[in-house]
C-alpha positions as CSV (number, residue, x, y, z in Angstrom):
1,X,-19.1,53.5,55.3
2,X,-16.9,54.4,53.0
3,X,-19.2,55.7,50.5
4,X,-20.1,58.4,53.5
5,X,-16.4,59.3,53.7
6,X,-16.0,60.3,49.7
7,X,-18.9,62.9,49.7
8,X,-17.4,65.6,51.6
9,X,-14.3,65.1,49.1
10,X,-17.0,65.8,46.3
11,X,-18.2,68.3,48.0
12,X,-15.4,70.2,47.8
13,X,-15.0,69.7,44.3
14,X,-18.3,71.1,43.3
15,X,-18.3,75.2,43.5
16,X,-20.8,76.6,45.8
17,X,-23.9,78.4,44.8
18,X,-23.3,82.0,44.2
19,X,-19.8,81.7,44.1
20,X,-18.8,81.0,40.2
21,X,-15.8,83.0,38.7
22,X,-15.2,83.2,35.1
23,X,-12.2,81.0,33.7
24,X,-8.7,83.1,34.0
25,X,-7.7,85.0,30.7
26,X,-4.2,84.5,29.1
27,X,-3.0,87.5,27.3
28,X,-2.8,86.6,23.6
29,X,-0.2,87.0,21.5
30,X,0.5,90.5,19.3
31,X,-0.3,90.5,15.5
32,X,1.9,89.5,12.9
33,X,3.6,92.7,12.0
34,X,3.5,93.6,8.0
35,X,7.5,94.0,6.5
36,X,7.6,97.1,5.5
37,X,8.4,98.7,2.1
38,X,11.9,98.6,2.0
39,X,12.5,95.1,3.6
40,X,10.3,93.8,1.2
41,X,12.5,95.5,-1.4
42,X,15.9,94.5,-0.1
43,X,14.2,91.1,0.0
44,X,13.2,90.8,-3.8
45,X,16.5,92.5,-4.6
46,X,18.5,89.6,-2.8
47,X,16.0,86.9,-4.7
48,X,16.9,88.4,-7.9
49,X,20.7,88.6,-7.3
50,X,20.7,84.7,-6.3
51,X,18.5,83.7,-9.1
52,X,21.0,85.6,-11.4
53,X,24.1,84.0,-9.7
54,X,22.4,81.0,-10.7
55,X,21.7,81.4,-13.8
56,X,25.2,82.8,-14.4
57,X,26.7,79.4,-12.3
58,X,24.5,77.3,-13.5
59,X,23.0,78.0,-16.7
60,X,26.0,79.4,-18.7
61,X,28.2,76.4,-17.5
62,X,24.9,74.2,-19.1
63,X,25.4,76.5,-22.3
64,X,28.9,76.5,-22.8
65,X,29.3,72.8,-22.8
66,X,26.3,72.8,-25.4
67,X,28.0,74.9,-27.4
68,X,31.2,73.3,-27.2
69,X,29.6,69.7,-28.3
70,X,27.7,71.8,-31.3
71,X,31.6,73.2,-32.1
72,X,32.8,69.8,-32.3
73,X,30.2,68.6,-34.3
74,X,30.9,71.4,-36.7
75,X,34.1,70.4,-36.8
76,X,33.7,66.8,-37.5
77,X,31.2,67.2,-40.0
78,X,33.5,70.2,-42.0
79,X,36.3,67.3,-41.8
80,X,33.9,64.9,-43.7
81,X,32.7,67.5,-46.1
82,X,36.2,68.4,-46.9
83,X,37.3,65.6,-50.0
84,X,33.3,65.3,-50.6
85,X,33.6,69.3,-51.8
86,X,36.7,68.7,-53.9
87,X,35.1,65.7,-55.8
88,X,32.0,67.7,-56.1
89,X,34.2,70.7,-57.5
90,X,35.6,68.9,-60.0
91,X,32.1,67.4,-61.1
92,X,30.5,70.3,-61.4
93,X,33.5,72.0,-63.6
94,X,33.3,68.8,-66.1
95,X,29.5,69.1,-66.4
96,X,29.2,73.0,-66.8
97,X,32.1,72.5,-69.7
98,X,29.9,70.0,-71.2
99,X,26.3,72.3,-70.7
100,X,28.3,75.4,-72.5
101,X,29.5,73.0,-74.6
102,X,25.8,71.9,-76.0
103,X,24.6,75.4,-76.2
104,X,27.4,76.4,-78.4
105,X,26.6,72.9,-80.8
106,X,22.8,74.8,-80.4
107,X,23.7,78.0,-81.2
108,X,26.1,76.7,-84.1
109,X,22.7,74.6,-85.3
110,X,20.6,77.5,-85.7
111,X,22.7,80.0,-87.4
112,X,23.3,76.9,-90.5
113,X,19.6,76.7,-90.2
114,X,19.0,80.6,-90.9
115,X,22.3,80.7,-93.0
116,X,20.6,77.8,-94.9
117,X,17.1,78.8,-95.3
118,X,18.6,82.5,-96.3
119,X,20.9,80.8,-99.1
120,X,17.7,78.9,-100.5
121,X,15.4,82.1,-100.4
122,X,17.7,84.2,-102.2
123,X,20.6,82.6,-104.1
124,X,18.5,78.8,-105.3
125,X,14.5,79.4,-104.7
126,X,12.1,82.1,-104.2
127,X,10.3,83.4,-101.4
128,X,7.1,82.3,-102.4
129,X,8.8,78.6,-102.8
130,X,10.6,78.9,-99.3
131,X,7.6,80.6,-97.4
132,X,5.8,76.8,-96.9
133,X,9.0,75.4,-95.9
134,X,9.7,78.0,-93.3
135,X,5.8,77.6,-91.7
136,X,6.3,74.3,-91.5
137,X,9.7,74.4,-89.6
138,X,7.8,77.1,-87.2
139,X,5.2,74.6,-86.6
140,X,8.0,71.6,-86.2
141,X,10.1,73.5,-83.5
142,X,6.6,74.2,-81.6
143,X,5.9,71.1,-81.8
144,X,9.4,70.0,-80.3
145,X,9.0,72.8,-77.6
146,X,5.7,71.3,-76.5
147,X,6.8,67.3,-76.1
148,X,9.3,68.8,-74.2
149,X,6.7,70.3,-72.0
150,X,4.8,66.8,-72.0
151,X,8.3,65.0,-70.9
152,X,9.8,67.5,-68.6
153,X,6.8,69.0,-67.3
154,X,8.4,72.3,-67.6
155,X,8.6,75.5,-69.7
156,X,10.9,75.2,-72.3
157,X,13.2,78.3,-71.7
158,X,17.2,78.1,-72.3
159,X,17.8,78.2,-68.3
160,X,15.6,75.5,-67.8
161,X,17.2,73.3,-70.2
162,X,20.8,74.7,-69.2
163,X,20.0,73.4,-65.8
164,X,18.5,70.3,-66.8
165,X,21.3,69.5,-68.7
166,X,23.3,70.8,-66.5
167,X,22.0,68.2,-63.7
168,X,22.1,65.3,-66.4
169,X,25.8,65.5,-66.9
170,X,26.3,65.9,-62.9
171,X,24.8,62.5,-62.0
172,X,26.4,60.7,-64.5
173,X,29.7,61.7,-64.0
174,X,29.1,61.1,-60.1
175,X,28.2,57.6,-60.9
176,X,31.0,57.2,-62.5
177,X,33.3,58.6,-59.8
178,X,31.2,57.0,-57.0
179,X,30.6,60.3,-55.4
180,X,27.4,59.7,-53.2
181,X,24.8,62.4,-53.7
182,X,22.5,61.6,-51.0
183,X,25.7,61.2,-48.2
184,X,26.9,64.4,-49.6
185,X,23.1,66.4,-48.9
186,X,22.6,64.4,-45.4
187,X,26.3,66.4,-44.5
188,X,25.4,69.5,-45.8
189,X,21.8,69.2,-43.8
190,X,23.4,67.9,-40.7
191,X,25.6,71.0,-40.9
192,X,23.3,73.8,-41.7
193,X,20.9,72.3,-38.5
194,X,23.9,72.4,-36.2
195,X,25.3,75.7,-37.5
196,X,21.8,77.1,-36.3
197,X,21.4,75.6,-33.3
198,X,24.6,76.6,-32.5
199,X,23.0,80.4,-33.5
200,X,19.7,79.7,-31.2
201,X,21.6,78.5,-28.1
202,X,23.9,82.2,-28.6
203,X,21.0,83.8,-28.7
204,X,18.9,82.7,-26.1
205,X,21.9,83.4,-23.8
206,X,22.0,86.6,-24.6
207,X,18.6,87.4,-24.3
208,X,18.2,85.3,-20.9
209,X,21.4,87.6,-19.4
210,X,19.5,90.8,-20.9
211,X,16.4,89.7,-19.3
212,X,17.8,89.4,-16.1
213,X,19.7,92.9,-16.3
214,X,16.0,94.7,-16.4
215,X,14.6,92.8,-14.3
216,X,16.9,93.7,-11.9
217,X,16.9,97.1,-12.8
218,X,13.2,97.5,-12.5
């Protein structure tokens, strides 16, 4: 019975042959519209103002305190550089006194050799006496040129063995004034590596805030 009641309630529901209707259209929405020209130019003019106010904010607050703690370090390493560079001073005066010193006593050396061997040519022997003699100093002082080649592994010229000499004299008087060679280098490194990073973080300043002038320019 009440099966019979439901199927005129169905009935309804169902559409009726000949009688269908297409589903109702909703108007859809319009098309994105393209920016045009100029707003997309105001638009990348604004990006690259606030990108350069933040660099400017940001980036040369970043830099500044960079260099500051590079000026400091500067500082603080000039400070312990300071009675190193007197001590070295006074070094290196002692030992160039003493290099000049030994080049003089060489100098002196040869000209009573050459006064000598002139005295015994002319005033005591003959030349044909004194001619051996003088080969065989030749040969002598070449073979004193070359073990000094062997030894030093270098040529023997007069500012290779000022130098030599020169850096002789400088460690031994530093040893005896305690003055600490390798401290002394590590400072002067230390410095020269700060002094150019200090020159690098300048620069790239500099070119990042000429950068951003033609970019925004262009």
């Amino acid at each position: 019975m009440l099966q019979r009641g439901l199927w005129p309630w169905r009935a309804r529901l169902l559409p009726t042959p000949g009688t269908w209707r297409p589903a109702r259209q909703w108007p859809l929405p319009p098309p994105p519209q393209k920016p045009s020209n100029e707003h997309t130019a105001e638009m990348e003019h604004m990006k690259s103002l606030v990108h350069r106010l933040f660099t400017v904010l940001h980036l040369e607050e970043s830099q500044k305190k960079r260099e500051h703690h590079l000026l400091e370090k500067i500082d603080h390493l000039k400070e312990q550089l300071q009675p190193l560079e007197q001590v070295k001073a006074g070094i290196e005066a002692h030992s160039e006194a003493k290099t000049s010193g030994l080049l003089w006593a060489g100098l002196a050396l040869l000209s009573i050799q050459g006064g000598a061997l002139a005295w015994l040519t002319w005033w005591v022997y003959s030349w044909d006496i004194m001619e051996p003699v003088t080969y065989f100093i030749t040969f002598a002082n070449s073979m004193v040129f070359f073990a000094y080649f062997i030894v030093t592994r270098q040529d023997y010229t007069y500012s290779a063995v000022k130098s030599r000499q020169f850096l002789q004299f400088f460690h031994k008087k530093s040893k005896q004034q305690h003055f600490d060679v390798q401290q002394y280098n590590k400072l002067k490194e230390d410095l020269a590596k700060a002094k150019e990073s200090l020159k690098q973080a300048r620069h790239s300043l500099y070119l990042q805030m000429q950068v951003e002038e033609l970019n925004e320019k262009n």
